[in-house]
N, C-alpha and C positions, 0 to 999 in steps of 0.2 A: 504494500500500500504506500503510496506518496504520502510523505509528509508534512515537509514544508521547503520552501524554499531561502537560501541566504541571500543576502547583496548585503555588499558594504557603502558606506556610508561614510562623507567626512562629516558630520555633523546630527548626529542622529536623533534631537530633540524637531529638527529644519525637518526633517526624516519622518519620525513620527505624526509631525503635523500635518503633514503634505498628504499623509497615505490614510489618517483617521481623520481631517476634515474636508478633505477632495470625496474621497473613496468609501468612507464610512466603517474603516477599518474599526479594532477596538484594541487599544494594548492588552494584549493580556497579561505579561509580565516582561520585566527589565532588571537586568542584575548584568554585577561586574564578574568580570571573569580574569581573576590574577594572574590562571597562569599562563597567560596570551597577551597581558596587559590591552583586553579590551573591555567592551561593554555591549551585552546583544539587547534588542527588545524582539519580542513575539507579538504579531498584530495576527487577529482573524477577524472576518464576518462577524457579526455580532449575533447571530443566531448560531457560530459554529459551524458554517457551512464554506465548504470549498478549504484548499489547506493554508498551513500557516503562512506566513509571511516574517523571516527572520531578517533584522539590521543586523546589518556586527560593523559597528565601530574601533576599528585600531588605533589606540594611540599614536602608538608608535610611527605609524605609516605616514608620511609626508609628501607622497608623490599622488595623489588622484587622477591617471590618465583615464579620459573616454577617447578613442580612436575614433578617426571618422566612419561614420555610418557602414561603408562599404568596408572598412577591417574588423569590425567587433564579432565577435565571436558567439557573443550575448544578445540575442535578438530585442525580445521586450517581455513585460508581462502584460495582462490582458485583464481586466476589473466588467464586469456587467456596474452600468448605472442607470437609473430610475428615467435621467434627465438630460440629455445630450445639451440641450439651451442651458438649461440650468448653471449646468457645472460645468462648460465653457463659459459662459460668463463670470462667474466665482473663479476661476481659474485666472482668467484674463485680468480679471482686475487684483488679482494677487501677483500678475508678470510673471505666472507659470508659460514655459514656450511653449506655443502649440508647432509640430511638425508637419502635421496634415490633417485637413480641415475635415470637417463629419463630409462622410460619402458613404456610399450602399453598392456592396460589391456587387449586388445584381437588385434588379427592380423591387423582390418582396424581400431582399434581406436584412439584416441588420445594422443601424447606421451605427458608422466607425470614425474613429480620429485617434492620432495618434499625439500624445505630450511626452514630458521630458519630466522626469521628476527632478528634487534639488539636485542630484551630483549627473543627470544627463542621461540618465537610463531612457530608454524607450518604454512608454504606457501605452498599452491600448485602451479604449474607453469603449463597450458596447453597449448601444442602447437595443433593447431586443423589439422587434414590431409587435 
């Protein structure tokens, strides 16, 4: 069974906020971890549904590359929302980048867009018909 997944973060408070009031995530918990000298937090669904979502923040780390689009190795993740207007809007007026605007891979599908969270990752956002 899939459990959850990591990304790192250089600011993981910037992190938390982005992914519980864009997304509706919920911490579920946050603790230091000494012997890595980092700090993870756990967000999920607030109903528990779909899997985890792990930050890990390294101290230590000082370098945050995101490669251009066409080298990363790390596609994006993918959030269902209620509100495609909605939360482009909230997103826009907080200077979250949007990368590609809401479209519909085909006539009855799903409308998509794709953002950047704080350190540049790729989001997808689906609103479902």
């Amino acid at each position: 069974m899939f459990v959850h997944t990591s990304i790192r973060t250089r600011n993981l408070d910037k992190s938390i906020d982005f992914y519980a009031d864009f997304l509706g995530l919920k911490l579920l918990n946050r603790k230091d971890i000494p012997q890595n000298n980092a700090e993870i937090a756990f967000l999920q669904d607030p109903d528990g549904k779909g899997a985890i979502l792990e930050l890990t923040f390294y101290r230590n780390q000082k370098k945050f590359l995101q490669p251009e689009y066409k080298n990363r190795m790390f596609d994006h993740l993918a959030f269902e929302i209620k509100s495609m207007k909605k939360t482009m809007v909230a997103m826009r007026e907080e200077g979250v980048t949007v990368t590609d605007e809401p479209f519909r891979l085909s006539t009855n599908g799903s409308l998509i867009a794709f953002v950047e969270d704080p350190d540049g990752k790729l989001v997808e956002l689906i609103e479902k018909k």
